[in-house]
C-alpha positions as CSV (number, residue, x, y, z in Angstrom):
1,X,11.4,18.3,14.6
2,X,14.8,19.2,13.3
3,X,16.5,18.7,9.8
4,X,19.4,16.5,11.4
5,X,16.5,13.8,13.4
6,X,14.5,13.6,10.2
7,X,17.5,12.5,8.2
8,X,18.5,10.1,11.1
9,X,14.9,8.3,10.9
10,X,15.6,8.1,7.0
11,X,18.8,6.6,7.4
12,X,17.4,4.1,9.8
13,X,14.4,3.7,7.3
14,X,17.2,3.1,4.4
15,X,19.5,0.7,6.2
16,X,19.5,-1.8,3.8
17,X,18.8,-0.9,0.0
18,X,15.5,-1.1,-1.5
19,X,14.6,-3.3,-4.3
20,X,14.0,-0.7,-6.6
21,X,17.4,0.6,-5.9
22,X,19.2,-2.6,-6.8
23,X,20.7,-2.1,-9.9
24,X,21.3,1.6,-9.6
25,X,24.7,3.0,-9.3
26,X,24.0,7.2,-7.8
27,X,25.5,9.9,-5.9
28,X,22.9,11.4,-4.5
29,X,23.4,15.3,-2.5
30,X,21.4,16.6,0.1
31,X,22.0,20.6,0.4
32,X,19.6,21.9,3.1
33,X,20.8,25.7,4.0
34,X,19.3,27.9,6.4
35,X,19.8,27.8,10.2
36,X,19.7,24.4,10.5
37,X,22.1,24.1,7.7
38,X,23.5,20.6,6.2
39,X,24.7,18.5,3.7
40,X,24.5,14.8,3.4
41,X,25.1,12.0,0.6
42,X,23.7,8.9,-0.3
43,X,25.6,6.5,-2.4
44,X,24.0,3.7,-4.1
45,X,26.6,1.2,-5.5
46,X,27.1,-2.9,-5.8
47,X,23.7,-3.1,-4.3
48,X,24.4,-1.3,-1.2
49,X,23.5,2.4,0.5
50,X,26.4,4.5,2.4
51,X,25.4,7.6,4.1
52,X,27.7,10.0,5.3
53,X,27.7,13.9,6.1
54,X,29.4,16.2,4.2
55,X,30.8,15.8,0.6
56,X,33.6,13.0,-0.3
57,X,31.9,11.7,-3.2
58,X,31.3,13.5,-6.5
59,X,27.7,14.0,-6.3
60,X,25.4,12.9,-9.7
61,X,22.1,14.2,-8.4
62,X,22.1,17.4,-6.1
63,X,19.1,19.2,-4.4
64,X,19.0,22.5,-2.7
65,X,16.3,23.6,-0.4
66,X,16.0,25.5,2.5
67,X,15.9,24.1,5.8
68,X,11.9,24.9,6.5
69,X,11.3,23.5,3.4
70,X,12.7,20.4,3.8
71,X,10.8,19.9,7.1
72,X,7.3,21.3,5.5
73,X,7.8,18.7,2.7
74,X,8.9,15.5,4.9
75,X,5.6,16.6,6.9
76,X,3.7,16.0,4.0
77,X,2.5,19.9,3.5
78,X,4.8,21.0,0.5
79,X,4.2,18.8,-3.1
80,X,7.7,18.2,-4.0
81,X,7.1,18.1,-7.6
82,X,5.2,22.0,-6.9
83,X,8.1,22.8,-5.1
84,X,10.4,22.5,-8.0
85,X,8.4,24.0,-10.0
86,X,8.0,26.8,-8.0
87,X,12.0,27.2,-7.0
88,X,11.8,26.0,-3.6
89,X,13.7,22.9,-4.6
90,X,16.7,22.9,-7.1
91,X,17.7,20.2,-8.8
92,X,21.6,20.3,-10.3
93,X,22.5,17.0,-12.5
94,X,20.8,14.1,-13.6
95,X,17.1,14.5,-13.1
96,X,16.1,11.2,-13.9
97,X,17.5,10.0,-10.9
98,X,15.9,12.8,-8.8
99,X,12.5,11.2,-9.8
100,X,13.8,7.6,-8.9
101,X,14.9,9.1,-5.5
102,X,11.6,10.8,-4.5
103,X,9.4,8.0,-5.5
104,X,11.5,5.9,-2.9
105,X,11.4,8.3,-0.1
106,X,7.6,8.7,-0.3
107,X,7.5,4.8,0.2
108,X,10.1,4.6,3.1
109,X,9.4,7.8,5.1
């Protein structure tokens, strides 16, 4: 499994925008580094998800993790929530919306 096919199933997962993320308006950063290095966004606005690689959009909710553990997590072997804790995961801007975010991805992916 590679970084770049488990964001494509997400993205096929996410095509249309989840209730819960209706009335949200986020920028959302995906900063995987490593060898199988990559950054995506997600933007949530006017009830409607964009994904695109790279960065055109000023990002309000960032995370960092390394490429292994993005795939250990998505596998369901690393506890995101132990993961920041521990470092593994950074988090740059508005947390709140971090929380929001994971909470939707354990129920889509």
């Amino acid at each position: 499994m590679t970084v770049e096919h488990v964001i494509d199933d997400l993205i096929n997962n996410l095509e249309e925008i989840p209730p819960e993320l209706a009335d949200m308006s986020a920028i959302y950063e995906l900063r995987i580094s490593g060898h199988q290095a990559v950054t995506y966004q997600l933007k949530i606005e006017n009830q409607e998800l964009e994904w695109v690689k790279g960065t055109p959009f000023m990002p309000t909710c960032i995370f960092l993790l390394a490429d292994t553990d993005f795939l250990t997590m998505v596998a369901g072997e690393l506890n995101p929530k132990l993961a920041i804790m521990k470092g593994q995961i950074k988090i740059q801007g508005d947390y709140g919306q971090a929380l929001e975010l994971n909470a939707i991805l354990k129920k889509y992916y």
